[in-house]
N, C-alpha and C positions, 0 to 999 in steps of 0.2 A: 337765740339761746335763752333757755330760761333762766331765773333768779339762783335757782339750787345747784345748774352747771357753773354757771359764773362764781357762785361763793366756792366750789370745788378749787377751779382755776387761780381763784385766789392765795386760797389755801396753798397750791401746788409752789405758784412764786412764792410766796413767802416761805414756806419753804426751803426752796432752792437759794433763795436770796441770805438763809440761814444758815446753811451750808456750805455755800461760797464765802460766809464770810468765816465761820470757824474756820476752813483749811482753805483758806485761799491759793495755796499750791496746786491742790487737788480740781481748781476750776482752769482749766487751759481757757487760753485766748480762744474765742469765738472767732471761726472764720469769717469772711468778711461776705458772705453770701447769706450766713447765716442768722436767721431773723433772732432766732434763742425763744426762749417761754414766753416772755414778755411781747414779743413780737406778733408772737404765732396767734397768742390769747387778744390782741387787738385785732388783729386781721379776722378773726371769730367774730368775734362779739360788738364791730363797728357795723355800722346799716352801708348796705350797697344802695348807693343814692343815685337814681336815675333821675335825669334833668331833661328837658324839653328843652328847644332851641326857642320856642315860641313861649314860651316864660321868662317874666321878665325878671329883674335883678330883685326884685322886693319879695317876689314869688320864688324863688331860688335860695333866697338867706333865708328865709321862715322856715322854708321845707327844710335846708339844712340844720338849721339851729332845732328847728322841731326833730330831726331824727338824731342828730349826735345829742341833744339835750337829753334824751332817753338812754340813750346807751353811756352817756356819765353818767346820771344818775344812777343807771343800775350799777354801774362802777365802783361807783362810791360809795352806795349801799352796802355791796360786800365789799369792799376793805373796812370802812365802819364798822364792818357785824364781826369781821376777823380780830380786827382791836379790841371791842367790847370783849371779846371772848378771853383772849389771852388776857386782859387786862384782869378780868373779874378773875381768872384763876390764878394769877399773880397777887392781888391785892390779898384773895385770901389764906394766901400764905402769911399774913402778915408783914411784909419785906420792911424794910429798912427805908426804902424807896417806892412811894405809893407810885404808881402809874402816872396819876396825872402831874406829880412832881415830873416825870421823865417827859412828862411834854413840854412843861414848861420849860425845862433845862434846853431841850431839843428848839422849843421856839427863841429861847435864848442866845442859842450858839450859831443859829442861823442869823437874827439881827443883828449880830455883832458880824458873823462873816460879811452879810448886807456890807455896813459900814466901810470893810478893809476892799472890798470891791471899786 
């Protein structure tokens, strides 16, 4: 999958994860079969990693970490370039609340939930 399908995909979840959250009524329970967006967009975009039986353990992490290390990074590429995007159109609005204030809030309220864990 290329770079430009995967920022699509991203798009799409974010998206859907935007809409679920405004009318969360309107998201029914996912059946339990059901992979949903998020699912369907992994099973795409992870590498089908064919293993040897005659390769050894050090030759199997490498290969793996070599092929999932690609397919995070593209990952993380597009959600990164989807942040930058909203973020920049957000900031120049002006807001009340720059962008990178909501991450700090967001990294905030996560090391506090840390804590009560």
């Amino acid at each position: 999958m290329d770079q430009n399908e995967v920022v699509k995909k991203v798009v799409a979840i974010l998206t859907e994860a935007y809409d679920d959250f405004r009318q969360p009524d309107a998201a029914a329970a996912p059946e339990a079969e059901d992979i949903g967006l998020i699912g369907q967009f992994l099973t795409e975009v992870m590498p089908r990693i064919e293993l040897s039986r005659d390769d050894s353990l050090e030759e199997i992490a490498e290969q793996i970490g070599r092929e999932m290390g690609t397919a995070v990074t593209q990952l993380t590429a597009a959600f990164t370039a989807a942040y930058i995007q909203l973020a920049l159109v957000h900031d120049e609005g002006d807001p009340e609340v720059p962008s990178a204030q909501v991450l700090r809030d967001m990294a905030i309220r996560a090391e506090v939930s840390e804590g009560d864990a």
